[in-house]
C-alpha positions in Angstrom: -10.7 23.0 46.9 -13.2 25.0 49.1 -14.3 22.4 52.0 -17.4 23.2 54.0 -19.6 21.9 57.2 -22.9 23.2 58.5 -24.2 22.7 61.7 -26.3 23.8 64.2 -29.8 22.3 62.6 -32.4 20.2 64.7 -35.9 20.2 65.9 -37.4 23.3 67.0 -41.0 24.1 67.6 -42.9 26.8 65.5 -41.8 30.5 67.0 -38.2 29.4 67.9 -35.2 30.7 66.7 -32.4 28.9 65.6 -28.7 29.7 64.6 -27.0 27.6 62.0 -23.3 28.2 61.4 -20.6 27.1 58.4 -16.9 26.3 58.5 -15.4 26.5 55.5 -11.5 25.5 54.7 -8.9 24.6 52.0 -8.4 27.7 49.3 -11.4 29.8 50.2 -9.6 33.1 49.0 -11.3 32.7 45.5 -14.7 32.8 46.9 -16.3 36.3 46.3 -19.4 35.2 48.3 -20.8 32.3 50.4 -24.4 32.0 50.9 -26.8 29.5 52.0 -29.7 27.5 50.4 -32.6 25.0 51.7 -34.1 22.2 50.0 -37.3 20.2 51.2 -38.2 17.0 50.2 -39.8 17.3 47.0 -39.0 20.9 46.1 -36.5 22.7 44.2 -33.4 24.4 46.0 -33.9 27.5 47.7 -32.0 30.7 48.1 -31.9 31.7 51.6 -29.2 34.1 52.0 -25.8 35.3 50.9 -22.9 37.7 52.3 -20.7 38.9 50.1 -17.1 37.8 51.6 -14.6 41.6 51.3 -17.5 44.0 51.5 -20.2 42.4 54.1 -23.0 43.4 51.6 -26.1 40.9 52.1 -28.8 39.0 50.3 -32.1 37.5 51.5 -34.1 35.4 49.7 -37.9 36.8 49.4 -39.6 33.8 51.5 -37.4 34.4 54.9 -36.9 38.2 54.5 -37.3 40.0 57.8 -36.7 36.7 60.1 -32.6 36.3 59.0 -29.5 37.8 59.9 -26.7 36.3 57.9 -23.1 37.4 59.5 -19.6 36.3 58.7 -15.7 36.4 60.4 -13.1 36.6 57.8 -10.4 35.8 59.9 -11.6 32.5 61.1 -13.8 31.7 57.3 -16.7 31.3 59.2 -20.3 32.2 58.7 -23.6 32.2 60.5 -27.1 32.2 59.8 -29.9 33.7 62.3 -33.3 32.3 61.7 -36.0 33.8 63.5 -40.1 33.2 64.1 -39.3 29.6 62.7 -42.6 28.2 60.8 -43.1 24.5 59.5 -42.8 25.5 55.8 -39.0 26.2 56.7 -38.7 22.5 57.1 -35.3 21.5 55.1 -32.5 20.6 54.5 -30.1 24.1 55.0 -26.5 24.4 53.0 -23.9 26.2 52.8 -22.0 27.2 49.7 -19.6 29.1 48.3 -19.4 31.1 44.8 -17.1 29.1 41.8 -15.7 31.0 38.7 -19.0 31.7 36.9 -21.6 34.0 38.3 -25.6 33.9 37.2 -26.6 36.0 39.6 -26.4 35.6 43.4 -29.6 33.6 44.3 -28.5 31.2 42.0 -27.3 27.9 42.8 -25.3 28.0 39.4 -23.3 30.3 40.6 -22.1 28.6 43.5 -19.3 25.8 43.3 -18.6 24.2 46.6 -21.2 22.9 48.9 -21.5 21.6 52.4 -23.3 18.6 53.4 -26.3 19.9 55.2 -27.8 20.8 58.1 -31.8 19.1 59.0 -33.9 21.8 60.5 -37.4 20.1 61.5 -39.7 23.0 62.6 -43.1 21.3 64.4 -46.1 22.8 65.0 
């Protein structure tokens, strides 16, 4: 089993940047990517970004494109997240996940099997 923690959310004011990071442990070798997602109260999940683990490749999401970096270490199974020009509509809950044994597609939540438990990111105005 794939165990993962986010941190690094909180309240930051419109124009901020803000970093979010994700451990991940236990039998993370199967994962062939490990991206994040967002979900605000009464919306669907969102994909924000994924890195694909061996190659590095990356994948924004069309909302946040042009304010993210997403970054990874393979060595230490960590991975970051880079959130910049912060507006209130990016107001959510922020998780990280990693990819299962089936694959729709990499902006889709199917696709991924493990999740953390979330990171709040409050963005005022």
């Amino acid at each position: 089993q794939v165990q993962l923690v986010e941190s690094g959310g909180g309240l930051v004011q419109a124009g901020d940047s803000l970093s979010l990071s994700c451990a991940a442990s236990g039998r993370t070798g199967s994962a062939y990517a490990m991206g994040w997602f967002r979900q605000a109260p009464g919306k669907e999940r969102e994909f924000v970004a994924a890195i694909w683990w061996s190659s590095g490749i990356t994948n924004y999401g069309a909302s946040l494109r042009g304010r993210l970096t997403i970054s990874r270490d393979n060595a230490n199974d960590t991975m970051s997240l880079e959130i910049d020009s912060l507006k209130p509509e990016d107001t959510a809950v922020y998780y990280c996940a990693a990819t299962g044994p089936k694959y729709f597609g990499i902006s889709d939540s199917n696709s991924y099997a493990y999740w953390g438990q979330g990171t709040q990111v409050t963005v005022s105005s």
